[in-house]
C-alpha positions in Angstrom: -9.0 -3.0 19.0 -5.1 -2.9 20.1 -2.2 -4.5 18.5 -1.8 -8.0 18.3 0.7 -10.3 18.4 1.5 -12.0 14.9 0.2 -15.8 14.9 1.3 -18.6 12.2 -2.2 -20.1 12.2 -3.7 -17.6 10.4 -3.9 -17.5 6.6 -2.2 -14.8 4.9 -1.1 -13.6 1.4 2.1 -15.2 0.2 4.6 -13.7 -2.0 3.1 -15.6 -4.8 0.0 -13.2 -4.6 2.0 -10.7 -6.2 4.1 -12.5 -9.3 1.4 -10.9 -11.2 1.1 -7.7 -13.5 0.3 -4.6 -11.1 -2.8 -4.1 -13.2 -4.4 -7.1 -11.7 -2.2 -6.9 -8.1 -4.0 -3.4 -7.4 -7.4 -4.2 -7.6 -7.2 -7.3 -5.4 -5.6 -5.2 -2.6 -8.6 -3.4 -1.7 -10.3 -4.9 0.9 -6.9 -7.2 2.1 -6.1 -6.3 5.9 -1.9 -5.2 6.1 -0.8 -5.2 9.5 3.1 -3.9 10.4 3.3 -5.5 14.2 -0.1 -6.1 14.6 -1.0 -2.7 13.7 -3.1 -1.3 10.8 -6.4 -1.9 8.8 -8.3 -3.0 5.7 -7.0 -1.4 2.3 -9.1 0.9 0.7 -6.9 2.6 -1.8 -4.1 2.0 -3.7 -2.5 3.1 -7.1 -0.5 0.7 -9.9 2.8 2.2 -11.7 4.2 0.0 -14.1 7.6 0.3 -15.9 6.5 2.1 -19.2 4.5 4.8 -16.7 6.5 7.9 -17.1 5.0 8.4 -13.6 6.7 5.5 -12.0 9.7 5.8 -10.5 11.2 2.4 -12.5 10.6 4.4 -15.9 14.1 5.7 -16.5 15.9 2.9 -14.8 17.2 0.9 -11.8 19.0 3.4 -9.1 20.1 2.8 -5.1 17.0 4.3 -4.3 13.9 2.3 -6.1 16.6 -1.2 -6.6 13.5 -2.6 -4.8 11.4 -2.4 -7.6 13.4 -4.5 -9.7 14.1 -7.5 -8.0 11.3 -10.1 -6.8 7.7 -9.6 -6.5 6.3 -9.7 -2.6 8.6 -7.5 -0.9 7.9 -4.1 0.4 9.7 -0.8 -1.6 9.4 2.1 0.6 10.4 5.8 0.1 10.3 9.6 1.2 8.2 11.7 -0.7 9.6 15.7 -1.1 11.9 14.6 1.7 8.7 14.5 4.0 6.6 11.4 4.2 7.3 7.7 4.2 5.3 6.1 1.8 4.7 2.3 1.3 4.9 0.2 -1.9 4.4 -3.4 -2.7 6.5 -4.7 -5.7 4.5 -7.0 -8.1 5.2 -8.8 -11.5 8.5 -10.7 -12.1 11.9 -9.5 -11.3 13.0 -7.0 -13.4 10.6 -5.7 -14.5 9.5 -2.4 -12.2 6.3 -3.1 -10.8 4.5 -1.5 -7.9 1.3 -0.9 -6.2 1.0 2.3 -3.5 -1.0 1.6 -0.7 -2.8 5.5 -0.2 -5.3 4.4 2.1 -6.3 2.2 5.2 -9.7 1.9 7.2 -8.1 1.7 10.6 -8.8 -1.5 12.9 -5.8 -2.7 14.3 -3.6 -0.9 17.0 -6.2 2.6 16.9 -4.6 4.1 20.0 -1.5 3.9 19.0 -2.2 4.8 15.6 -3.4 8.5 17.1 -0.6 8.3 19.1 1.6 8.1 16.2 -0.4 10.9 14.3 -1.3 13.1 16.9 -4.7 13.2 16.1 -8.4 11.7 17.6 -10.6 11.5 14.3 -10.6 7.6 12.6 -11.0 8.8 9.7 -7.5 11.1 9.3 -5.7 8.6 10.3 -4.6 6.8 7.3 -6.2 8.7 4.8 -3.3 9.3 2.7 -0.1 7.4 1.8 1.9 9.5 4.5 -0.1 9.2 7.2 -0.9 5.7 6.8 3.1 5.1 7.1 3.4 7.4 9.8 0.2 5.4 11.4 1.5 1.9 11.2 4.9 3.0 11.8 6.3 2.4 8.2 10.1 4.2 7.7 13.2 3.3 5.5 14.4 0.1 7.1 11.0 -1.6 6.4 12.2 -1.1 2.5 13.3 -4.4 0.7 11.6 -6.4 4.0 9.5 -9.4 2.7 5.7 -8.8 3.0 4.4 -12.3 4.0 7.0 -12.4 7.3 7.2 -10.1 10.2 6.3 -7.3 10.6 3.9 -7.3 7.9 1.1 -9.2 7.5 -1.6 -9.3 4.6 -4.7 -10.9 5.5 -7.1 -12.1 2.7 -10.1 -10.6 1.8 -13.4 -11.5 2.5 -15.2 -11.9 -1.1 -14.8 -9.1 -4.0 -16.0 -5.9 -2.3 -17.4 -3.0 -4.9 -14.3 -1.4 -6.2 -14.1 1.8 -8.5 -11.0 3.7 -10.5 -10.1 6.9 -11.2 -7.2 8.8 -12.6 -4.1 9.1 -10.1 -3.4 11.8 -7.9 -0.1 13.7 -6.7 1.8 13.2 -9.9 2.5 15.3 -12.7 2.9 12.7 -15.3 0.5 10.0 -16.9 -2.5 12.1 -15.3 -5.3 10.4 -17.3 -4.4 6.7 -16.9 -7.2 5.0 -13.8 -5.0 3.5 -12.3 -6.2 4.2 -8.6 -8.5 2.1 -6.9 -10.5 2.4 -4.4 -13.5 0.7 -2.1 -16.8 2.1 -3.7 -18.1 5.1 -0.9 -15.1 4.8 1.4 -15.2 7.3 4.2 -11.4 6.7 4.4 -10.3 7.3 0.9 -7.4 10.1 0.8 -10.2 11.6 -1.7 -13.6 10.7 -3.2 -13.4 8.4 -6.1 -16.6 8.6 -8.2 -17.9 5.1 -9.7 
């Protein structure tokens, strides 16, 4: 399927959807379909920091970098990670108080060509299966951060009933290891790893 051009008449999430704790943000991501100009895919992974996480980058206080995080819910909060990789945030919860979940993982259905064309590789599966390379996928960088998430480029479709979700400790951090806070879609082939119900 290619890209496709962003029309009004279909229902989307608003930034109401997220003026919740992360806690119950995260889990009702997976399965929602996020779009950046008509490219992208159903969610299949995703990970909640709140502001008492030592793990999260709100824990020791607003800076330049994560101001994001603390203002209103619905907008996007996007950063480099290791000076490397883009990755993509959406900031939940009331304003401020740092909230935010990480999108890790996409099943790609939107805009596949030039999703390899972005990534440089053929296989579906690798090409979103991590919160890097989904951002480098659906073309993600720094001045998409502070953009709201229910206006262009984004879009967040609804999902389609409760699909089977399971959790699991977060990965790539070095703090708050034991806290399941990632969620995934049960026996996803496009998680960035396995999650075990």
């Amino acid at each position: 399927m290619s890209a496709q051009a962003f029309d009004p008449s279909v229902p989307r999430l608003r930034r109401e959807f997220f003026d919740r704790s992360v806690h119950e943000v995260a889990p009702d991501l997976i399965g929602v379909t996020l779009l950046v100009d008509g490219v992208g895919g159903r969610i299949v992974e995703v990970e909640a920091y709140d502001q008492e996480d030592p793990a999260s980058h709100g824990f020791r206080g607003m800076t330049p970098r994560n101001a994001v995080m603390f203002g209103a819910a619905g907008y996007a909060y996007v950063y480099r990670s290791y000076g490397i990789h883009w990755c993509l945030n959406f900031v939940c919860a009331e304003r401020g108080r740092a909230e935010a979940a990480l999108i890790r993982a996409l099943e790609p259905t939107h805009g596949l060509d030039l999703m390899r064309r972005r990534r440089g590789v053929d296989a579906e599966r690798s090409l979103a299966s991590g919160p890097g390379k989904l951002c480098q996928a659906i073309g993600v960088r720094r001045e998409h951060d502070g953009l709201p998430l229910d206006e262009p480029p984004f879009e967040l479709l609804p999902r389609a009933g409760t699909p089977p979700i399971v959790s699991g400790p977060r990965i790539g951090i070095t703090r708050a290891t034991e806290l399941s806070w990632r969620y995934g879609l049960e026996r996803s082939p496009y998680l960035s790893r396995p999650l075990r119900p």
